[in-house]
PDB file with SEQRES, HELIX, SHEET and CRYST1 records, atoms N, CA, C and O in Angstrom:
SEQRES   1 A   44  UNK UNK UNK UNK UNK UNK UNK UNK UNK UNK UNK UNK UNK          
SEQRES   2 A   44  UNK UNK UNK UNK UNK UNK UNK UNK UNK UNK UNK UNK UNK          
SEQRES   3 A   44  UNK UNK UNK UNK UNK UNK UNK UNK UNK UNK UNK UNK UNK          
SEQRES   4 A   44  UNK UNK UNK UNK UNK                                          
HELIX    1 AA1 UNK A    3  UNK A   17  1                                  15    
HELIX    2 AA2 UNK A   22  UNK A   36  1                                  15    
CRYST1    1.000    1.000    1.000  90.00  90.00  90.00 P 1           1          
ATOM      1  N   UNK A   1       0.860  -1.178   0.000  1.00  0.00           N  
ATOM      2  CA  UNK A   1       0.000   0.000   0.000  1.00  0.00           C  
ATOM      3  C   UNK A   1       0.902   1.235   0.000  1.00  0.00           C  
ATOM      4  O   UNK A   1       1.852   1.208   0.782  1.00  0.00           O  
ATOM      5  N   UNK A   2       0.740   2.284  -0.748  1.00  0.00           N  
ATOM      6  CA  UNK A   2       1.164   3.134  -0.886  1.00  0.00           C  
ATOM      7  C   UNK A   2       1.284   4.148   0.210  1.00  0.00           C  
ATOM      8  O   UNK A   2       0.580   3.850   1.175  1.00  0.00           O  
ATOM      9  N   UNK A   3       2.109   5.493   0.381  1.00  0.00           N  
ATOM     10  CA  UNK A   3       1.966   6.274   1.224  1.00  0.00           C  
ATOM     11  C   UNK A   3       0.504   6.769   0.861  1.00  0.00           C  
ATOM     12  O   UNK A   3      -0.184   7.089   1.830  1.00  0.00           O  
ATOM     13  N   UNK A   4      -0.059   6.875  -0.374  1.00  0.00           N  
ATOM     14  CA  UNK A   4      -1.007   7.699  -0.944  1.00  0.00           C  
ATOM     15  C   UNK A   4      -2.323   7.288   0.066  1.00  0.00           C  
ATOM     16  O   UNK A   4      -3.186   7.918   0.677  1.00  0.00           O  
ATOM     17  N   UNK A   5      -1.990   5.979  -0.109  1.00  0.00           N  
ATOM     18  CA  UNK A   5      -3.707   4.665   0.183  1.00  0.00           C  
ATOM     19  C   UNK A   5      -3.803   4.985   2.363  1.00  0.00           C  
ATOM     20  O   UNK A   5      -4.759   5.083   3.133  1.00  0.00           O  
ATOM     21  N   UNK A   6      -2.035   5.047   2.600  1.00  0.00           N  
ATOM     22  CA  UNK A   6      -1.600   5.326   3.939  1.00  0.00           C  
ATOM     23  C   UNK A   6      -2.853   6.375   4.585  1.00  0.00           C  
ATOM     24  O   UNK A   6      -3.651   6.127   5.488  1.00  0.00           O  
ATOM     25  N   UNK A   7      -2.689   7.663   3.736  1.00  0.00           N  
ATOM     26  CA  UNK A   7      -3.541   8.780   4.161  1.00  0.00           C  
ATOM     27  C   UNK A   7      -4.942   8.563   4.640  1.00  0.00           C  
ATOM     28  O   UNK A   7      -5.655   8.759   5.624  1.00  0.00           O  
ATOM     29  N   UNK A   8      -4.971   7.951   3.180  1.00  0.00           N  
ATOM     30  CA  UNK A   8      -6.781   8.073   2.840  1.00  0.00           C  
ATOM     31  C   UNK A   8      -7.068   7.044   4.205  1.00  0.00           C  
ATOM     32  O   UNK A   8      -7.995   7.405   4.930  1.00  0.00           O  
ATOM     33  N   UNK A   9      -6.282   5.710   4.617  1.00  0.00           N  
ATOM     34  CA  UNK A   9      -6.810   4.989   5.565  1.00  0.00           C  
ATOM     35  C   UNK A   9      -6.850   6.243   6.935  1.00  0.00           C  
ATOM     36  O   UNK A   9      -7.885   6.121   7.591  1.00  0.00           O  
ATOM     37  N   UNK A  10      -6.127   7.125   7.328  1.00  0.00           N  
ATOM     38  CA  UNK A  10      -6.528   8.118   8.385  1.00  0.00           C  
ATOM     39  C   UNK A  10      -7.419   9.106   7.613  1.00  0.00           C  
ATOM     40  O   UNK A  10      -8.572   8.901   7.994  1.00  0.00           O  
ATOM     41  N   UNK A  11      -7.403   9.693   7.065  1.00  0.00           N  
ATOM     42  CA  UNK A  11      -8.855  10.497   6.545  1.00  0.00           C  
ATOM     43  C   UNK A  11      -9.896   9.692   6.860  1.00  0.00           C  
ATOM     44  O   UNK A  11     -10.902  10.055   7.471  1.00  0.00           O  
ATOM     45  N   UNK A  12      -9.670   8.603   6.452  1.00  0.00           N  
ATOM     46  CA  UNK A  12     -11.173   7.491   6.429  1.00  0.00           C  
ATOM     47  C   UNK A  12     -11.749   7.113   7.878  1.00  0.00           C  
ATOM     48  O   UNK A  12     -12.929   6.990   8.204  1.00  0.00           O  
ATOM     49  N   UNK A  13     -10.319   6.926   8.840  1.00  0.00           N  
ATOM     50  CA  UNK A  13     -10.778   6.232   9.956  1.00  0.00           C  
ATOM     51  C   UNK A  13     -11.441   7.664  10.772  1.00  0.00           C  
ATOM     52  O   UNK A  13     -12.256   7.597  11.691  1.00  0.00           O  
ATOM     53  N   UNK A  14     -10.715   9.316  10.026  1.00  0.00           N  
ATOM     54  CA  UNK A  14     -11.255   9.848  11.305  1.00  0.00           C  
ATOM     55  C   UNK A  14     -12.423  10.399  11.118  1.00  0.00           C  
ATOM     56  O   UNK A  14     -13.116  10.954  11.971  1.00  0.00           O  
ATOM     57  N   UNK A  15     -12.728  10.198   9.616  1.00  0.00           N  
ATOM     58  CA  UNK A  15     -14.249  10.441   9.366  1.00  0.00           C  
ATOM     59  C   UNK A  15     -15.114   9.643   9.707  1.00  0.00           C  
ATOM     60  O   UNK A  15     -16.291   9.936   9.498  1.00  0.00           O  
ATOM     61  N   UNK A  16     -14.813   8.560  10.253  1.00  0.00           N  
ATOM     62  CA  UNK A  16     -15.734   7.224  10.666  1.00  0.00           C  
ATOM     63  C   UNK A  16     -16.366   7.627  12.031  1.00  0.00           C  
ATOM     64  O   UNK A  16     -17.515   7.766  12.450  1.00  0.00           O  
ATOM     65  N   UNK A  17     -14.566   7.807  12.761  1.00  0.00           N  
ATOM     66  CA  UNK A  17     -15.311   8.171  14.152  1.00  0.00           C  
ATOM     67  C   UNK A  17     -16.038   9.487  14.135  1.00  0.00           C  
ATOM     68  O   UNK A  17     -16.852   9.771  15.015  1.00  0.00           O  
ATOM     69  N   UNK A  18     -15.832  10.058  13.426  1.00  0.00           N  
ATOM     70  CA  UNK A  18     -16.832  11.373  13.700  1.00  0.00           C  
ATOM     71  C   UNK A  18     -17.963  11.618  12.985  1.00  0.00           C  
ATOM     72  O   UNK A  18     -18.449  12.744  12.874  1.00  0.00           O  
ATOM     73  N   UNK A  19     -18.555  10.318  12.336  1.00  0.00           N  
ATOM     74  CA  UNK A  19     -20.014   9.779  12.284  1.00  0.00           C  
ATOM     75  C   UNK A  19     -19.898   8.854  13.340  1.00  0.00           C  
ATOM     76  O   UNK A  19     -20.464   7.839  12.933  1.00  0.00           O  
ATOM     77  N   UNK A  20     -19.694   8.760  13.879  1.00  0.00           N  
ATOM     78  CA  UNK A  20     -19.740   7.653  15.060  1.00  0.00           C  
ATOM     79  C   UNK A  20     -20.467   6.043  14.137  1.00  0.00           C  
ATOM     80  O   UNK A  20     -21.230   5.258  14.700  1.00  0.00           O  
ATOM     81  N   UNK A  21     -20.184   5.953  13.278  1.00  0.00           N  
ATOM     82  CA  UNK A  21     -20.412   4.646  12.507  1.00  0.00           C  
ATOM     83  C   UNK A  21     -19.115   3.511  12.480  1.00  0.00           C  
ATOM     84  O   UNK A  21     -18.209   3.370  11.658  1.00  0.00           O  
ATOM     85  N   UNK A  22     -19.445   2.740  13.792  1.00  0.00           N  
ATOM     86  CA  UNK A  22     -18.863   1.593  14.422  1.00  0.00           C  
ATOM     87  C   UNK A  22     -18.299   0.621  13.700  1.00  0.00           C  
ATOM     88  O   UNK A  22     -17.235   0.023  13.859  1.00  0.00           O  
ATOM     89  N   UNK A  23     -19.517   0.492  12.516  1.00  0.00           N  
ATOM     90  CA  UNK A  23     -18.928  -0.639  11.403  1.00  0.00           C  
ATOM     91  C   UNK A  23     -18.029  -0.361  10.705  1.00  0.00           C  
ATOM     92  O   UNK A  23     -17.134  -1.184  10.517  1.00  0.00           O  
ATOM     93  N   UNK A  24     -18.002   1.005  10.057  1.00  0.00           N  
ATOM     94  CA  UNK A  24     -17.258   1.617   9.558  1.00  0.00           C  
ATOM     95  C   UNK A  24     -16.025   2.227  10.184  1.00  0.00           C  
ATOM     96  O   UNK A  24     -15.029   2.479   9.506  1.00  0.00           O  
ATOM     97  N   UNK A  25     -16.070   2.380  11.024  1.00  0.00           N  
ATOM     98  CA  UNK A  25     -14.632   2.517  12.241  1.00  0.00           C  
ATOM     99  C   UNK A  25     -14.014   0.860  11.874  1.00  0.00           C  
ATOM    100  O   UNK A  25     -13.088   0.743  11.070  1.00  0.00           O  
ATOM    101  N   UNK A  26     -14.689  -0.484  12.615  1.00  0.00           N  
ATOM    102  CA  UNK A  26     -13.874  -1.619  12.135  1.00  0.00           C  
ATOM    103  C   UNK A  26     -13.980  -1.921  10.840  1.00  0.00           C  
ATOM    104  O   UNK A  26     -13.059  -2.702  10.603  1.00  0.00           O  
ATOM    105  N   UNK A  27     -14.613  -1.723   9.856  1.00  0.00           N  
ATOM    106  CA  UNK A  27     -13.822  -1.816   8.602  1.00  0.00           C  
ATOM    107  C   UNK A  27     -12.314  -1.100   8.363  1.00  0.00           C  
ATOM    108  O   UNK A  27     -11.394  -1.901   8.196  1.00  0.00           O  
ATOM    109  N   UNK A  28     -11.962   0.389   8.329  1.00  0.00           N  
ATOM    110  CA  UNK A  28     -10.814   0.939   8.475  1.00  0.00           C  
ATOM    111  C   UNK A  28     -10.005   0.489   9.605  1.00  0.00           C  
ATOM    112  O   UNK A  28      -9.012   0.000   9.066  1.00  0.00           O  
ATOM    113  N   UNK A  29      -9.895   0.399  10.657  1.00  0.00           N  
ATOM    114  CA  UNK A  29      -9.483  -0.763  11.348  1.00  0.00           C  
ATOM    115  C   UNK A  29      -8.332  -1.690  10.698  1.00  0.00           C  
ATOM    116  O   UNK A  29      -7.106  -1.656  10.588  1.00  0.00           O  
ATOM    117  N   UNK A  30      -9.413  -2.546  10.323  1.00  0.00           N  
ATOM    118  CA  UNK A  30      -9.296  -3.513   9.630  1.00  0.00           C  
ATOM    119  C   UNK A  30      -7.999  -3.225   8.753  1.00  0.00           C  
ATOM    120  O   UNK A  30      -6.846  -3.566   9.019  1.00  0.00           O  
ATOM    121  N   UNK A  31      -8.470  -2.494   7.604  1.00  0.00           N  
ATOM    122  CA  UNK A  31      -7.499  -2.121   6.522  1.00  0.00           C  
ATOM    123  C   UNK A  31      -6.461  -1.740   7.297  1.00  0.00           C  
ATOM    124  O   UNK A  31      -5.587  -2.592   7.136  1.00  0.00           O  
ATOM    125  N   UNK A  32      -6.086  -0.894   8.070  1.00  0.00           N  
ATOM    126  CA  UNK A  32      -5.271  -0.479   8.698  1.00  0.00           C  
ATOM    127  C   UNK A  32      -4.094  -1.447   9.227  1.00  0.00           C  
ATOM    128  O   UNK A  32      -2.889  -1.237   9.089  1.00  0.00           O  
ATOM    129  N   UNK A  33      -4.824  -2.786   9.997  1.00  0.00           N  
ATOM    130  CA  UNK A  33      -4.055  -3.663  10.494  1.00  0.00           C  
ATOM    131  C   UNK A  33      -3.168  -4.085   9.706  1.00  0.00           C  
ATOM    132  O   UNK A  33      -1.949  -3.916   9.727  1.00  0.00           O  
ATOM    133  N   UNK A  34      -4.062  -4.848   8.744  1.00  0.00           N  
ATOM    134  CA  UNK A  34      -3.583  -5.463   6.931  1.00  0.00           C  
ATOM    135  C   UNK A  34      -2.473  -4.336   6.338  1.00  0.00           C  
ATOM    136  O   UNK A  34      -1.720  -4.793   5.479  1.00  0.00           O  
ATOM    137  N   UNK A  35      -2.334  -3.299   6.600  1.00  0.00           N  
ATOM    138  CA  UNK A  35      -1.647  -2.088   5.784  1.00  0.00           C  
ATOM    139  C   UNK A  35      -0.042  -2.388   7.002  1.00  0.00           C  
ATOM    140  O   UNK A  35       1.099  -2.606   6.596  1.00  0.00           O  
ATOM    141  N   UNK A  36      -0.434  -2.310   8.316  1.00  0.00           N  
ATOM    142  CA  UNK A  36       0.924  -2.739   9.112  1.00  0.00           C  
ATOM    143  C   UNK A  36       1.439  -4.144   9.079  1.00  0.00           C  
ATOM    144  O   UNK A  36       2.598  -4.210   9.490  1.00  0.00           O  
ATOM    145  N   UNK A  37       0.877  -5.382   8.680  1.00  0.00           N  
ATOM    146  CA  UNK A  37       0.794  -6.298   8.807  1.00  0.00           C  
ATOM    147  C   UNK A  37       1.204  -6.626  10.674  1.00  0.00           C  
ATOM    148  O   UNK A  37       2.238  -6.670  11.340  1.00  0.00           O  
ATOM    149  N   UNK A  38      -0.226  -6.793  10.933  1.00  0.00           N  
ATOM    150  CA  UNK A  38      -0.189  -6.892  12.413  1.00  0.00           C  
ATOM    151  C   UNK A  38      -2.248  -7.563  12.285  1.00  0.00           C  
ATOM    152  O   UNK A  38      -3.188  -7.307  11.533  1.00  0.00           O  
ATOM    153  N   UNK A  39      -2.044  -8.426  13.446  1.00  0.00           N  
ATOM    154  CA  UNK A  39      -3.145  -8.733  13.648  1.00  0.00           C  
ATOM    155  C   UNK A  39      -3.968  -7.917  14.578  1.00  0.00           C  
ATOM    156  O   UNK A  39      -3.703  -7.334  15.630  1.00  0.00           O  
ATOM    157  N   UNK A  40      -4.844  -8.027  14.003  1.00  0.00           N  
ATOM    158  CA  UNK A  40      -6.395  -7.142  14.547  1.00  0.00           C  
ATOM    159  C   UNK A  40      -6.657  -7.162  15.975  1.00  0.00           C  
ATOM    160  O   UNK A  40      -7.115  -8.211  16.426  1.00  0.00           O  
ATOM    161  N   UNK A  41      -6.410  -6.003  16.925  1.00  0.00           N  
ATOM    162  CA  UNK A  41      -6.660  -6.456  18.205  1.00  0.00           C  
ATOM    163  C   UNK A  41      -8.392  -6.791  18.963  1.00  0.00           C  
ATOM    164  O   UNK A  41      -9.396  -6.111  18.752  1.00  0.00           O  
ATOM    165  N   UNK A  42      -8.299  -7.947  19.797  1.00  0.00           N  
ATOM    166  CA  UNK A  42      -9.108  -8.259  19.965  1.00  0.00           C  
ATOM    167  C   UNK A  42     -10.191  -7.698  21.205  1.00  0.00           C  
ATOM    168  O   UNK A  42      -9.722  -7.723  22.343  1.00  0.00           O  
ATOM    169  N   UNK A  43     -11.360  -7.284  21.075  1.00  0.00           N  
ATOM    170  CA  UNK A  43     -11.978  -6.450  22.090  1.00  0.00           C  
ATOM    171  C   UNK A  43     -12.139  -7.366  23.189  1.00  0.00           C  
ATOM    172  O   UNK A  43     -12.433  -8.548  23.009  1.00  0.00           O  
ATOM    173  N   UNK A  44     -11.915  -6.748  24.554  1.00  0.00           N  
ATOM    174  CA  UNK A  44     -12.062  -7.156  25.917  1.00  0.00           C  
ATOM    175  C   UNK A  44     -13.223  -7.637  26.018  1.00  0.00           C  
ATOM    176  O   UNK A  44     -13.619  -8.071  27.099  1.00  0.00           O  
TER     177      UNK A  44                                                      
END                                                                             
């Protein structure tokens, strides 16, 4: 993933939280993990 795709995943995640749309927060998440290669942390 590019630095380019890098961005858009924080543009994306902080527009998520500030619809407060949850699914859409763990979708970017998601991508995010996959983009560090690190596994997805798991909720308490």
């Amino acid at each position: 993933m590019s630095a380019k795709c890098w961005g858009e995943i924080i543009t994306d995640f902080d527009a998520a939280l500030l619809s407060n749309d949850m699914q859409r927060v763990d979708d970017v998440r998601r991508r995010a993990c996959e983009y560090l290669g690190i596994d997805e942390p798991k909720a308490p």
